[in-house]
C-alpha positions as CSV (number, residue, x, y, z in Angstrom):
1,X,71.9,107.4,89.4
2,X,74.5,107.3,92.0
3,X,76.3,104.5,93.3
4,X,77.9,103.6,96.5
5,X,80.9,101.4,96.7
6,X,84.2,100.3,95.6
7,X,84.3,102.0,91.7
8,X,86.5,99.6,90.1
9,X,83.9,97.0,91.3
10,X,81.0,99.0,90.3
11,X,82.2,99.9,86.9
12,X,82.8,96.5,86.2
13,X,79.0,95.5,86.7
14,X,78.2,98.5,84.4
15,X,77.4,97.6,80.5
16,X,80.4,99.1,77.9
17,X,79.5,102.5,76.4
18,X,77.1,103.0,79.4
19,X,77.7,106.9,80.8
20,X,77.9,110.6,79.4
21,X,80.5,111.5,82.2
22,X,82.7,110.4,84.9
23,X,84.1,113.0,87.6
24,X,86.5,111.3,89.3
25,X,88.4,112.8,92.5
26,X,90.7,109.4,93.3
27,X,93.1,108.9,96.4
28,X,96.1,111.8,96.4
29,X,98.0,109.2,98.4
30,X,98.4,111.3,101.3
31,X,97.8,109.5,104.5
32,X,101.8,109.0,105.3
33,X,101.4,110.5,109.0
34,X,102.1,113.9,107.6
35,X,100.3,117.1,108.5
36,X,99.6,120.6,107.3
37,X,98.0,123.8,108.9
38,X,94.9,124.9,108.5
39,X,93.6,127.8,110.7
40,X,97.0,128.0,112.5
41,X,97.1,124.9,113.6
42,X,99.1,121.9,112.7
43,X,96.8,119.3,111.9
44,X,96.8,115.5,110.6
45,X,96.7,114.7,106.8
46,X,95.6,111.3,107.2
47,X,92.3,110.4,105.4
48,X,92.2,107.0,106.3
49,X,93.9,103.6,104.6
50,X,92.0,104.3,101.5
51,X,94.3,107.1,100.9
52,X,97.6,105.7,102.0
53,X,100.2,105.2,99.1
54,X,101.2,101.4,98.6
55,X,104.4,102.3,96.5
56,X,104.7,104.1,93.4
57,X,104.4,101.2,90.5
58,X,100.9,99.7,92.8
59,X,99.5,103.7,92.9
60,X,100.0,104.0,89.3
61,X,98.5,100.5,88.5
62,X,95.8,101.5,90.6
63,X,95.1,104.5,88.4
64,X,95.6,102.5,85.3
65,X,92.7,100.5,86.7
66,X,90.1,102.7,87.5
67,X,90.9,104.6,84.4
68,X,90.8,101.8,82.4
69,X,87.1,101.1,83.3
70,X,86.4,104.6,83.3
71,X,87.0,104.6,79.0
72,X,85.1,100.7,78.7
73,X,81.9,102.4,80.5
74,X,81.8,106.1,78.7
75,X,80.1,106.4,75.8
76,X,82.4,107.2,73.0
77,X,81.2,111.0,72.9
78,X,81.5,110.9,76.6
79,X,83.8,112.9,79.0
80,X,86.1,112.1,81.8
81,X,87.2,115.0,84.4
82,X,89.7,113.8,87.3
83,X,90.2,116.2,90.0
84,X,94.0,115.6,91.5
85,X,96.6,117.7,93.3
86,X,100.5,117.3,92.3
87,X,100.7,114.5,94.8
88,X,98.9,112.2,92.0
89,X,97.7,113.9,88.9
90,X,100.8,113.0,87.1
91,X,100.4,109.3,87.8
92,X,96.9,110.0,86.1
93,X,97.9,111.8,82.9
94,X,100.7,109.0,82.9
């Protein structure tokens, strides 16, 4: 089944112990009016507000959240695989 929406929201209408698996690919907190290149040229990083960093201790309560409802909803033999760059995988493991 796939579900559309905020996931802290949606996990919290799921039942305890209720999946096999979560892949999770959360914010990297990158939308700070930076840019990179890609194909040569210099281009935007910006994803959107969705991806903008609201301070360190917020973005690591936010992953605190969603990871926190992440264990409530997997089944005890389940398995949890986050996808991150070095811009928020640490806040993660944290």
């Amino acid at each position: 089944m796939l579900y559309v929406g905020d996931c802290i929201e949606i996990m919290r209408s799921l039942p305890e112990s209720f999946v096999d698996m979560v892949f999770a690919d959360p914010p990297y907190n990158l939308s700070n009016g930076g840019i990179t290149c890609h194909a040569g040229q210099r281009v935007s990083v910006n994803k959107g507000d969705w991806d903008r960093s609201q301070g360190f201790e917020d973005d690591v309560l936010f992953q605190e959240e969603w990871i926190r409802e992440c264990r409530r909803v997997l089944k005890p033999t389940g398995t949890i695989w986050i996808s991150g760059t070095n811009h928020s995988i640490y806040q993660c493991g944290y």
